[in-house]
N, C-alpha and C positions, 0 to 999 in steps of 0.2 A: 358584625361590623367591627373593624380594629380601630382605635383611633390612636394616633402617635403625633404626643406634644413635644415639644420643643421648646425645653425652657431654662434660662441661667441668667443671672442678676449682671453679669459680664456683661455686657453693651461691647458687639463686633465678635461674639466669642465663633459665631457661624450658622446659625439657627435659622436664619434664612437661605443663607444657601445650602443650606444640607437640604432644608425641604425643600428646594427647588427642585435640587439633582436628583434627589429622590422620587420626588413627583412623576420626573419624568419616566425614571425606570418603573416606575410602577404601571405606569396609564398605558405601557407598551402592551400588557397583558391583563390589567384587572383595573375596575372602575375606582375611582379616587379623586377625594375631592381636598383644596384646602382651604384652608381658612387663614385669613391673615388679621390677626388681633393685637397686632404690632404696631401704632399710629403712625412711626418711621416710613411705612407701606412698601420696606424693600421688597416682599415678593408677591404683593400687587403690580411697582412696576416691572417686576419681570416679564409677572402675567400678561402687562399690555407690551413689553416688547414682542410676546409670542405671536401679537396678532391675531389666535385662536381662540378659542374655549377650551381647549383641552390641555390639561384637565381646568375643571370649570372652580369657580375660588368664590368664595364670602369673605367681605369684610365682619369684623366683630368690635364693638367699642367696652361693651361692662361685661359680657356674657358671649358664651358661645352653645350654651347649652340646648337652645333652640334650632340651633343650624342643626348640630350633632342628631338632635329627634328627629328631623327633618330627612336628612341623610340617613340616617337608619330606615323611617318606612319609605324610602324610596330606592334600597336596597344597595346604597354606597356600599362597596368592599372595604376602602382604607380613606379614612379622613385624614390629614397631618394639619395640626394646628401651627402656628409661628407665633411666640408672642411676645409683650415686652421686656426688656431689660428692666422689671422694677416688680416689686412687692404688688400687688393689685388687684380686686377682683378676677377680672380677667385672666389673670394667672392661675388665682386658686381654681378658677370654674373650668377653668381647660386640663387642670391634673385631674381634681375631680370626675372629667368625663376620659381619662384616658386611660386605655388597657398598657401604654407603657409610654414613660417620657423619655427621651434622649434629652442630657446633658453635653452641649458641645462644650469643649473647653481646651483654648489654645495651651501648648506644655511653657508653661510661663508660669512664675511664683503667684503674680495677682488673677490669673484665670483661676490657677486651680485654689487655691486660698474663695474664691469669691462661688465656689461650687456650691461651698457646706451651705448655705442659706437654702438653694431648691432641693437637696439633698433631703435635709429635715422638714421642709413642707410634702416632698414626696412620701417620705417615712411617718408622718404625720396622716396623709391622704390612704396611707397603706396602701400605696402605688408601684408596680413595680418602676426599676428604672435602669439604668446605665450612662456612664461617662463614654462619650465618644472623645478621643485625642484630634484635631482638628487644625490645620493649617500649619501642620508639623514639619521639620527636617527631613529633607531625604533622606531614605536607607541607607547605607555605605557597606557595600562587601556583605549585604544580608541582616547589617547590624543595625538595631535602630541609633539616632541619635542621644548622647550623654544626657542632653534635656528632657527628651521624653521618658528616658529611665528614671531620672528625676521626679518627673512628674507622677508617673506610675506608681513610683516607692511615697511618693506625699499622698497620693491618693487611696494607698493601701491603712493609713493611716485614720482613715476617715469610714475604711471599710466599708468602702464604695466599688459597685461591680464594674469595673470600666472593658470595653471592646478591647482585645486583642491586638485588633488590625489600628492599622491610622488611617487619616485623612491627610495626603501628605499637600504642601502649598506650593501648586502646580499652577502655568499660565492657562492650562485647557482649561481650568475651574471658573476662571472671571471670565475667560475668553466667550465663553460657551452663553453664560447669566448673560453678558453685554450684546449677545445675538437672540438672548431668549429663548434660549435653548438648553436644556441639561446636558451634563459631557458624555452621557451614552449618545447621544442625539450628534453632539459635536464634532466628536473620535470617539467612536464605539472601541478601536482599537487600541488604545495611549490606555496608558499607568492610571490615570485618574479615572477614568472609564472604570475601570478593572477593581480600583480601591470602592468607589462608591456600590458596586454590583454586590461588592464582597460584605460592603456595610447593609445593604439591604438583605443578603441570603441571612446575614445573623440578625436582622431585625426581625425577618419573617418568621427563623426558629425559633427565637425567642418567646416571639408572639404563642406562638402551639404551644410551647413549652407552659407558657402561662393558660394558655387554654384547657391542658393537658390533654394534648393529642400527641405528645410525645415526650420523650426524657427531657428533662433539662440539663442532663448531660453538656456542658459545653457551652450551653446558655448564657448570654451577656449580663441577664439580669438578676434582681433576686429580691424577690418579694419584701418590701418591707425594713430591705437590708439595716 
């Protein structure tokens, strides 16, 4: 079983909606469960916009470590935790059980500045991890935006593994959350569709990578960084 937390001291940094969108592109083809240990309950009420169960969610208030066992003998494929914007049990115990955390983090001086805190409880947990760039500038002419090269060059800094790709701040993204739906579900076809598929193919290598079922060649993350 993989489980993938979602964690930064940032309040709004994206953490919720990455695990939504991702949620959904995962439950297209493999069983996945999440958890929301966020009190906020933004991707609880997503889950009741969906109307479904699917994919099926826990709440968690001190711990998550129970659900995680739970979901293991019941043969969950991908857990994704969401949790809060603050220092907390529940923070630690969701790195703790996770085979790798994403770091969302808008290209803005106080996102990326407010990263180094999970950074060092990841590296602390001996977790692997990665910076996801999150609700970023459109590309221009192939080029990313002056900000997020910014951001990338502060984050090199910190010698933190950060994703490649972005998450660029598109209407399909809220559009989609506010129907309870993920934007492969929404527009399978649209840019955002296309960014968040691209953020899960290199979650999923990563994951292997860490499992070693294959190089980490190219990998997001890095052990301990």
């Amino acid at each position: 079983m993989n489980v993938i937390v979602f964690a930064s001291r940032k309040g709004g940094s994206g953490k919720s909606t990455l695990a939504a969108h991702l949620a959904a592109q995962i439950k297209a083809s493999k069983s996945c469960l999440l958890i929301d240990a966020d009190p906020q309950g933004s991707l609880t009420l997503w889950h009741k916009l969906r109307g479904t169960n699917e994919p099926p969610i826990k709440t968690a208030v001190n711990s998550v470590s129970g659900i995680v066992a739970a979901a293991r003998r019941e043969g969950v494929e991908w857990v994704l935790i969401d949790t809060p914007p603050t220092v907390s049990a529940v923070v630690e115990d969701a790195i703790k059980n996770a085979t790798m955390v994403i770091i969302p983090a808008r290209p803005g001086v106080f996102d990326v500045n407010a990263v180094q805190e999970t950074i060092q409880t990841c590296r602390a947990a001996r977790k692997p991890y990665a910076v996801v760039l999150n609700g970023a500038p459109a590309r221009r002419d192939e080029a990313e935006s002056p900000i997020v090269t910014i951001a990338r060059e502060a984050l090199a800094k910190f010698k933190a593994p950060v994703w490649g790709g972005q998450i660029t701040n598109r209407a399909d993204l809220l559009m989609a959350l506010g129907q309870g739906e993920g934007v492969r579900e929404y527009y399978a076809e649209g840019r955002a569709a296309a960014e968040i598929a691209r953020l899960w193919a290199a979650i999923e290598r990563s994951v292997k990578a860490i499992r070693g079922t294959v190089s980490s060649n190219g990998t997001m993350h890095k052990q301990a960084a």
